[in-house]
C-alpha positions in Angstrom: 0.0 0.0 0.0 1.2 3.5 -0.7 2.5 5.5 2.4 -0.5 7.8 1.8 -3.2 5.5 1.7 -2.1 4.5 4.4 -2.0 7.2 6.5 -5.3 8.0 5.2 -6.9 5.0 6.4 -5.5 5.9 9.9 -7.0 8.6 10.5 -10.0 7.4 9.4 -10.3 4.9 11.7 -9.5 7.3 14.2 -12.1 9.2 13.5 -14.4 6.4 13.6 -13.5 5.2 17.4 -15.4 7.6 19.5 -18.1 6.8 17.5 -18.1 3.2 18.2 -17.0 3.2 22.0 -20.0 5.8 22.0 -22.9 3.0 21.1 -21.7 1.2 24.0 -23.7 3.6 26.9 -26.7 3.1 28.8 -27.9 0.1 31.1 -25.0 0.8 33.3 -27.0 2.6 35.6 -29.9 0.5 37.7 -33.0 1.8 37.4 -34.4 2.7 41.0 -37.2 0.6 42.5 -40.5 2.1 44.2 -41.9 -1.0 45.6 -45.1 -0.2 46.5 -43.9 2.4 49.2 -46.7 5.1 49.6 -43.5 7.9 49.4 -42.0 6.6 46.8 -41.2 8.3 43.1 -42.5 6.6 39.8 -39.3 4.8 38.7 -38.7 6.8 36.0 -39.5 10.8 34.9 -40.1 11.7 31.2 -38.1 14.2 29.6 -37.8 17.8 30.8 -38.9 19.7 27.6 -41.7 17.1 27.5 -43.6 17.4 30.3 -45.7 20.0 32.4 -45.1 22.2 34.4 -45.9 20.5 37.3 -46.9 16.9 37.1 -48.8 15.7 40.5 -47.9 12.3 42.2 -50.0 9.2 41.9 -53.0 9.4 44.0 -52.6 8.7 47.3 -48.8 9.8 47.4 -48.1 12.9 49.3 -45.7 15.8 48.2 -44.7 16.5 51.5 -44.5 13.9 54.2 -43.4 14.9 58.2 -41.5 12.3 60.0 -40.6 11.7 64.1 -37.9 9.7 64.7 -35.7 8.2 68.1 -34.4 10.7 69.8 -36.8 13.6 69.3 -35.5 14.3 65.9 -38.6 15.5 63.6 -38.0 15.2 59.6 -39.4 16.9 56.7 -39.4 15.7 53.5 -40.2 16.9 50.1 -40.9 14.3 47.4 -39.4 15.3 44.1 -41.6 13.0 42.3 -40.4 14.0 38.9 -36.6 13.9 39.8 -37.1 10.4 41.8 -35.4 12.1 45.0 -36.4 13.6 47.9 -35.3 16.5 50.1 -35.2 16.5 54.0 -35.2 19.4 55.9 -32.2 19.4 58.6 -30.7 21.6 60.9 -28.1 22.0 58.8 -30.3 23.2 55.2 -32.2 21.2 53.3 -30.3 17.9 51.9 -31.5 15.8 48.6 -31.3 12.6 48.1 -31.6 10.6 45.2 -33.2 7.4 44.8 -31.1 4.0 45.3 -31.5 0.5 44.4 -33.6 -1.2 47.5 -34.5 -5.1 47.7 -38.1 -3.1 49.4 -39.5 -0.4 50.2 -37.9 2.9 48.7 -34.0 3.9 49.6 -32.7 7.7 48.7 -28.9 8.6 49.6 -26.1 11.0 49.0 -23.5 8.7 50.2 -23.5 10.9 53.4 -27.3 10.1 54.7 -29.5 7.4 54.1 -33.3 7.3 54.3 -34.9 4.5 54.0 -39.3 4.4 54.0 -41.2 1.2 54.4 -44.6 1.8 54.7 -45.1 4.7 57.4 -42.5 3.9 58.8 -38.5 5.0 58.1 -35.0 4.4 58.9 -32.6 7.7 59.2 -28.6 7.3 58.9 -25.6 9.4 59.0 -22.6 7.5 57.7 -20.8 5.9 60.2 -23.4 6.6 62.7 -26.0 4.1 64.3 -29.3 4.2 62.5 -32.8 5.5 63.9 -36.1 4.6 63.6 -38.7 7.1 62.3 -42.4 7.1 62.2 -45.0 8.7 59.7 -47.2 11.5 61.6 -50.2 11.2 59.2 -51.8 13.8 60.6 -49.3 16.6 60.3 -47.8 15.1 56.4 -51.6 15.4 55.2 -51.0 19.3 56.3 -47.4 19.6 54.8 -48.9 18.1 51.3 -51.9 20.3 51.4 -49.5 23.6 52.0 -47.4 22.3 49.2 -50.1 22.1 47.0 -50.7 25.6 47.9 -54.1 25.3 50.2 -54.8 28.4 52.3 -56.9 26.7 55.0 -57.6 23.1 55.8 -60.7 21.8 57.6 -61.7 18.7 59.4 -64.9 17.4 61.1 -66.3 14.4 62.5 -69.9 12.1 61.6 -69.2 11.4 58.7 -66.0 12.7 58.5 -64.8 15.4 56.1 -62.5 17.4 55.1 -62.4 21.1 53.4 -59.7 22.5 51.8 -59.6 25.9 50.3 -57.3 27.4 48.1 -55.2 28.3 46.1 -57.4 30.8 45.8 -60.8 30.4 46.2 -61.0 26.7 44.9 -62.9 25.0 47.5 -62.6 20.6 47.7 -64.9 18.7 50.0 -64.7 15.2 50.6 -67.1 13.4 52.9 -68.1 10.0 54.0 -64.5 9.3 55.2 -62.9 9.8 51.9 -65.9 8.1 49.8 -67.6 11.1 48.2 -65.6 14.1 46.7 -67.0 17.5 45.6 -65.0 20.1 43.8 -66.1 24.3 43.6 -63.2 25.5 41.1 -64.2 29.6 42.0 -66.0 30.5 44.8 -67.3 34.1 46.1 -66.3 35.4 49.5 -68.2 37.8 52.2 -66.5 39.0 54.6 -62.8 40.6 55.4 -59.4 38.9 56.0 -59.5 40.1 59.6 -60.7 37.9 62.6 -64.3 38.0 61.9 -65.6 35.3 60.0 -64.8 35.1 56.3 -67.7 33.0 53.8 -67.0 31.0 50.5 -69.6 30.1 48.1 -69.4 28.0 45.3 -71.8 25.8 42.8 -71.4 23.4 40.3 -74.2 22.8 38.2 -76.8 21.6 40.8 -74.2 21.7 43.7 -73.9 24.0 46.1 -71.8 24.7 49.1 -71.3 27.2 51.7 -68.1 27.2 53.8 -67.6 30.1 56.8 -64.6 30.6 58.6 -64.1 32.3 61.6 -60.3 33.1 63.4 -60.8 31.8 66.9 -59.5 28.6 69.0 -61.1 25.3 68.0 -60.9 21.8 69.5 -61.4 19.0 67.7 -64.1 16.9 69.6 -62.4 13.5 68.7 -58.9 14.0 69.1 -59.1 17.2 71.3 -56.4 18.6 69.1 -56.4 22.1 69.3 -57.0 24.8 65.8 -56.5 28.1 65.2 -59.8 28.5 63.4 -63.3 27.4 63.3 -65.4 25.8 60.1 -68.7 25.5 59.5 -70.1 24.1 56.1 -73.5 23.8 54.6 -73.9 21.4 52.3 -76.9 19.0 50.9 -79.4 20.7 53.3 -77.4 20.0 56.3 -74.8 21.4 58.2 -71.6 20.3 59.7 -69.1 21.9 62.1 -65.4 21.6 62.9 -61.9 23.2 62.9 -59.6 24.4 60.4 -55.9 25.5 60.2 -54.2 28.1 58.0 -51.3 27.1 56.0 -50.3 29.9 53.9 
């Protein structure tokens, strides 16, 4: 072969290397694993540029979920649900973690901390440090969610058990027959100021109506005897149903 061709056909075939040793990617990283955990992310999020803005969890998985652990630590985490991670809130500033490989339940680290969810329960680890067992507070995460979902006020009553949340803005959702019947007022009118006297929403669709009043003054709840910062009264179907509500926002 003449010394040119050949030289030629070296640089061809460097050329044609990265190329080649380029085909070879993907599959090295494993794909993370949900299973079945309530807080868990969908094992996979599409593309940036091709989804929405904000794209809500699966039903019955929180954004926001609040955690007490051994110790007296409490924990507050954020589910990224599009980014498979989560943040927790620490003394130090909020830390994310990404989603791991778990034989159950779902497993986020940075190499540094470890939190691992099973159910509504958890396990919190520093490295090198002993780990410590965490509990869900179902009460408080259903609050943290709501406020991430940007709820103004949240209501809760007793026989049948129902729940009102307001906001954002005057979008009013009402859920009754523990959980069983949902009704949703997309724009509501209001009576009444933003100071402590009480504050009225009203909203129909179609057929259905409901009327909500709020009014700033100390509440306990006559099941729990938790204690609110507001009370709620709503009308609804001809009857009417009292309880306690928090601000959020």
């Amino acid at each position: 072969m003449h010394p040119s061709a050949s030289a030629a056909a070296a640089a061809l075939l460097l050329v044609a290397l990265p190329t080649l040793t380029g085909c070879d990617r993907g599959g090295d990283e494993p794909a993370a694993e949900a299973a079945g955990d309530p807080a868990a992310p969908a094992p996979s999020a599409p593309p940036a540029d091709a989804a929405p803005a904000d794209v809500p969890p699966p039903e019955g998985v929180l954004r926001a979920y609040v955690w007490e652990c051994d110790g007296g630590i409490t924990l507050r985490m954020k589910n990224l649900y599009r980014e498979n991670a989560i943040t927790l809130e620490m003394h130090e500033g909020p830390r994310k973690l990404p989603q791991v490989v778990s034989a159950s339940g779902a497993k986020y680290s940075d190499g540094s901390l470890t939190f691992w969810t099973k159910g509504d329960t958890a396990t919190f680890e520093r490295q090198g440090g002993t780990p410590v067992h965490c509990r869900e507070l179902r009460a408080q995460s259903l609050l943290a969610d709501a406020s991430a979902r940007g709820v103004l006020l949240r209501g809760i009553g007793n026989e049948p058990g129902w729940t009102v949340e307001i906001g954002p803005g005057t979008r009013v959702v009402y859920v009754t027959g523990y959980g069983q019947e949902r009704h949703e007022f997309e724009s509501t009118t209001t009576h009444g100021g933003d100071g402590p006297g009480p504050r009225t929403y009203l909203g129909e669709a179609g057929a259905d109506r409901i009327q909500v009043t709020v009014a700033q003054e100390e509440c306990l709840d006559d099941m729990s005897g938790e204690r609110f910062d507001h009370r709620m009264v709503v009308e609804h179907g001809g009857r009417s149903y009292r309880g306690c509500a928090v601000r959020l926002q």
